[in-house]
mmCIF file of the C-alpha atoms, coordinates in Angstrom:
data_MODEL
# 
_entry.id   MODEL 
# 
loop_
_atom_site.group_PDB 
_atom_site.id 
_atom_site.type_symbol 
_atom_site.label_atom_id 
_atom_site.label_alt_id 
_atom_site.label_comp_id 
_atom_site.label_asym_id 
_atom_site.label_entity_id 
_atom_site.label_seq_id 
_atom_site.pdbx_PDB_ins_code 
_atom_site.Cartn_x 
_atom_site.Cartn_y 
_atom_site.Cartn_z 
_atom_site.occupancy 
_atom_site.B_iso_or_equiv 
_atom_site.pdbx_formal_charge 
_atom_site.auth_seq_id 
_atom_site.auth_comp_id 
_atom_site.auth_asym_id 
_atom_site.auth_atom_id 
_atom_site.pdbx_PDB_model_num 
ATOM 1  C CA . UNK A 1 1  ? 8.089   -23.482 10.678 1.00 0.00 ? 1  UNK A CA 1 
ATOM 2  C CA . UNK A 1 2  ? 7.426   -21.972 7.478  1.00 0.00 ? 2  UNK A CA 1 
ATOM 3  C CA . UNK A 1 3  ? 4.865   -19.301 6.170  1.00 0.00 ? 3  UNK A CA 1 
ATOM 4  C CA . UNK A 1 4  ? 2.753   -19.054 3.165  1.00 0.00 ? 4  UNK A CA 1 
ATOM 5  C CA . UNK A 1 5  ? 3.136   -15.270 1.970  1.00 0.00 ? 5  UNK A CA 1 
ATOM 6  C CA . UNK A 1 6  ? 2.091   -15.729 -1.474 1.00 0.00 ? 6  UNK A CA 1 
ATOM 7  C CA . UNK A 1 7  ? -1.376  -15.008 -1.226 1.00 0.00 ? 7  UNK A CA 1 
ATOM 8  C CA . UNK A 1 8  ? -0.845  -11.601 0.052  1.00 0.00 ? 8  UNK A CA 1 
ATOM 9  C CA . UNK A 1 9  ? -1.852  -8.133  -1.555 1.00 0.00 ? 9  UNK A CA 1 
ATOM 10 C CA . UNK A 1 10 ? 0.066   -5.421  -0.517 1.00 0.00 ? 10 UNK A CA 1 
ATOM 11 C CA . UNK A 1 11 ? -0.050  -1.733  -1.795 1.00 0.00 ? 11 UNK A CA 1 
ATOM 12 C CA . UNK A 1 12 ? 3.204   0.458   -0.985 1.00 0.00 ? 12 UNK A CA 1 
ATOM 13 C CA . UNK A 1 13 ? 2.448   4.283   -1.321 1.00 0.00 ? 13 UNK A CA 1 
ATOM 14 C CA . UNK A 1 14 ? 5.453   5.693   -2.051 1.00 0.00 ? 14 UNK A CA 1 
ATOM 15 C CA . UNK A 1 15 ? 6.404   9.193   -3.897 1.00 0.00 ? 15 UNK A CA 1 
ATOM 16 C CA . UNK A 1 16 ? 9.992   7.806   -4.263 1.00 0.00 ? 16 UNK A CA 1 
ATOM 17 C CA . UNK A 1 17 ? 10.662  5.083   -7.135 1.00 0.00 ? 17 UNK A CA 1 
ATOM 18 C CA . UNK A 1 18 ? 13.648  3.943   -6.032 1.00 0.00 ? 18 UNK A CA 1 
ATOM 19 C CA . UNK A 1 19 ? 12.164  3.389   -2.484 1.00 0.00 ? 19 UNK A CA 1 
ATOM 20 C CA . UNK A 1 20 ? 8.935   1.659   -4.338 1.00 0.00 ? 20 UNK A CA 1 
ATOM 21 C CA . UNK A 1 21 ? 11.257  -0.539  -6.335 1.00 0.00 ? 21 UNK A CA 1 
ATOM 22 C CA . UNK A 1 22 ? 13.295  -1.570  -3.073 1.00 0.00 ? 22 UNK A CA 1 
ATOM 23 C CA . UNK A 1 23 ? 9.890   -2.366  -1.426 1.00 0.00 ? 23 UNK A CA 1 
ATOM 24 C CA . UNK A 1 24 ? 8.627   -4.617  -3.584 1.00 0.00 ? 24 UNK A CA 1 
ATOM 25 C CA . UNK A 1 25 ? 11.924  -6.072  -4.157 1.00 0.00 ? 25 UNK A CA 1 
ATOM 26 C CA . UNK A 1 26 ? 12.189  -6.881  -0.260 1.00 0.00 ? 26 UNK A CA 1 
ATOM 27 C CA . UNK A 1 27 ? 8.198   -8.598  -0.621 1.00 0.00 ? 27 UNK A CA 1 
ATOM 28 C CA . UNK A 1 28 ? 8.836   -10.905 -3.433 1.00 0.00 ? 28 UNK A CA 1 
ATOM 29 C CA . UNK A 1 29 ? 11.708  -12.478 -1.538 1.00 0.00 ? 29 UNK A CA 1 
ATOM 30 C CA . UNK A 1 30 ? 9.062   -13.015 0.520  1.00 0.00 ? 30 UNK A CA 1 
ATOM 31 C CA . UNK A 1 31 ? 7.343   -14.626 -1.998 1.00 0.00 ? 31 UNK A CA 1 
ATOM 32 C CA . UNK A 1 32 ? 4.843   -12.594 -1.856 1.00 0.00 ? 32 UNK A CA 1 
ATOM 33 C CA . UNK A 1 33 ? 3.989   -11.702 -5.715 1.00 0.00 ? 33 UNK A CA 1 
ATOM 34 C CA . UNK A 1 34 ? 0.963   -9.165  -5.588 1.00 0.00 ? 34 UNK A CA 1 
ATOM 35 C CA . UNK A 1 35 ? 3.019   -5.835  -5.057 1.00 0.00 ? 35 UNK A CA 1 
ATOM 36 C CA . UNK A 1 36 ? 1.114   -2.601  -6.277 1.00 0.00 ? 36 UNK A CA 1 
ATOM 37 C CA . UNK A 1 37 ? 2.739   0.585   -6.040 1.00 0.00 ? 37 UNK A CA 1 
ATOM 38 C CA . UNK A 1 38 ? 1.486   3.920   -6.541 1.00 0.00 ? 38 UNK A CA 1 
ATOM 39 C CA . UNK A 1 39 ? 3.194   7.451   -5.905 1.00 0.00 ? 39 UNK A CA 1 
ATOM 40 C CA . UNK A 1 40 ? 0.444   9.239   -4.587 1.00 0.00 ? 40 UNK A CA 1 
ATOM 41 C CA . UNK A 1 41 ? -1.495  9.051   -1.973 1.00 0.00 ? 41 UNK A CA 1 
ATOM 42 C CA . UNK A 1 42 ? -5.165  10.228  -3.829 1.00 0.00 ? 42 UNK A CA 1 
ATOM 43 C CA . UNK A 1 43 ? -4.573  7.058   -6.549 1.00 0.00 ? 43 UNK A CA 1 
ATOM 44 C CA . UNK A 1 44 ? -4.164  4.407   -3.277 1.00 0.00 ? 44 UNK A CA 1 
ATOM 45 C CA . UNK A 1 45 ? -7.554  5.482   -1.929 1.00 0.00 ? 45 UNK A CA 1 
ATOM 46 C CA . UNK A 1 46 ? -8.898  5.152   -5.304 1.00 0.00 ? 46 UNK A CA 1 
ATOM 47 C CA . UNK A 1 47 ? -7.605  1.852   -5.643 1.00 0.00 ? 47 UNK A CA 1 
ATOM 48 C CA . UNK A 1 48 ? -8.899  0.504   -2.476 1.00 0.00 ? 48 UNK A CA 1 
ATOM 49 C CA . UNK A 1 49 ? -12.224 1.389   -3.220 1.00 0.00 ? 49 UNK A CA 1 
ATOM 50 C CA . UNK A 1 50 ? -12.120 -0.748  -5.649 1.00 0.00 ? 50 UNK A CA 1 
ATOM 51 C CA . UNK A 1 51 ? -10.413 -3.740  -4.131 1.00 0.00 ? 51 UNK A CA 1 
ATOM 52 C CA . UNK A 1 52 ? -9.294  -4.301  -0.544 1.00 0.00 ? 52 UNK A CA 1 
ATOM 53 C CA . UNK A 1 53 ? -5.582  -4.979  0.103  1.00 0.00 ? 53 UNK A CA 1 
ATOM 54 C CA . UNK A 1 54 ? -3.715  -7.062  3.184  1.00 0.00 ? 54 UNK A CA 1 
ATOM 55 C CA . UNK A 1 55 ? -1.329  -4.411  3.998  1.00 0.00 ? 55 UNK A CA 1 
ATOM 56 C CA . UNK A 1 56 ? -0.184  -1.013  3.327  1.00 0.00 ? 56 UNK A CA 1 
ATOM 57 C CA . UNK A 1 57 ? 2.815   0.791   3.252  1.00 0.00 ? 57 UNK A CA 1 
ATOM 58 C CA . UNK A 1 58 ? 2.640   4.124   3.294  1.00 0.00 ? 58 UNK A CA 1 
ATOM 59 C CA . UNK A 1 59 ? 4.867   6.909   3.090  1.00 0.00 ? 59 UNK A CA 1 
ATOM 60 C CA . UNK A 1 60 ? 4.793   10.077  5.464  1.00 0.00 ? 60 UNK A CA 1 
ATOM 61 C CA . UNK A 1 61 ? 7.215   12.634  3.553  1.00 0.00 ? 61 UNK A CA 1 
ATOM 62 C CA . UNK A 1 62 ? 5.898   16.150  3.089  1.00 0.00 ? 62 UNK A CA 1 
ATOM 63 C CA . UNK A 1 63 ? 5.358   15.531  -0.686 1.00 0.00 ? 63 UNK A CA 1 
ATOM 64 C CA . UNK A 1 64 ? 3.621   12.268  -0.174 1.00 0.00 ? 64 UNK A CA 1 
ATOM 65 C CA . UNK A 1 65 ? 0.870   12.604  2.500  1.00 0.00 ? 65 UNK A CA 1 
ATOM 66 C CA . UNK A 1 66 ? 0.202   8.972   3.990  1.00 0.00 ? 66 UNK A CA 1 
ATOM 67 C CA . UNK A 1 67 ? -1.127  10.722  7.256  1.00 0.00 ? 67 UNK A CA 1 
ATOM 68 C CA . UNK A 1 68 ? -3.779  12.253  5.804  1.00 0.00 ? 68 UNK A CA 1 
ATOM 69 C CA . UNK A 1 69 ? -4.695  8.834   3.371  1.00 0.00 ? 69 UNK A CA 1 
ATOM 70 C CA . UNK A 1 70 ? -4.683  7.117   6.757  1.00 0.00 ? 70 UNK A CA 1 
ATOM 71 C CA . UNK A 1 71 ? -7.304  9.978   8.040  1.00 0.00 ? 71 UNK A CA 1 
ATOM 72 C CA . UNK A 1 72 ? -9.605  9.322   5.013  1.00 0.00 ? 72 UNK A CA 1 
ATOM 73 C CA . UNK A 1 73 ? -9.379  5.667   5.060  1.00 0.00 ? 73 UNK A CA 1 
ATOM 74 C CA . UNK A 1 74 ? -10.706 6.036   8.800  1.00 0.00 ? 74 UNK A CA 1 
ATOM 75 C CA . UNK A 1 75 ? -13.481 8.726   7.957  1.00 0.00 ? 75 UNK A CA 1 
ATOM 76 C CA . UNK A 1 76 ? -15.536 7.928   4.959  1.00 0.00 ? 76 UNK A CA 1 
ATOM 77 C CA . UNK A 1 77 ? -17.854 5.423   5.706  1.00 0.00 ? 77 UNK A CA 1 
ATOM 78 C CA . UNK A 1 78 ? -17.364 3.896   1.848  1.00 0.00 ? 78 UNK A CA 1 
ATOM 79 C CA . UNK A 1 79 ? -13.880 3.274   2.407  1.00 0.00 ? 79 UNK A CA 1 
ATOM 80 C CA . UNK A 1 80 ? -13.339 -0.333  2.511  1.00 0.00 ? 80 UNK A CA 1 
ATOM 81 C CA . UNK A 1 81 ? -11.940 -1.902  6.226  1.00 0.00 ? 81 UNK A CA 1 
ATOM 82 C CA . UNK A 1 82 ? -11.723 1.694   7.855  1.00 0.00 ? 82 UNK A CA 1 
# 
């Protein structure tokens, strides 16, 4: 059996670049060509108000709140999928 990945958007929030260029390295072997990456959590929200994404990937460090994206994602009732 074989799946279809290419039609996925993902968004990896990720302070590190090295990590961000690893991640989307690891998608597109997937085949999966629509890899944004941001380093901070306030431009992700600002990007999925504009345009909803299939998955996130999000990072937790201390410098690099994903928790508290996640939280506002959830909250505000303009926030695309909550």
């Amino acid at each position: 059996m074989s799946y279809d990945f290419s039609r996925l958007s993902i968004l990896v929030v990720e302070e590190s670049l090295l990590m961000r260029e690893l991640m989307r390295d690891i998608l597109r072997e997937f085949n999966i060509r629509e890899v944004t990456e941001v380093s901070k959590p306030e431009v992700a929200y600002d990007l999925l108000v504009k345009r909803p994404y299939d998955l996130m990937f999000i990072d937790w460090s201390p410098d690099c709140d994903g928790l508290t994206l996640l939280k506002r994602i959830r909250q505000e009732k303009k926030a695309p999928r909550r």
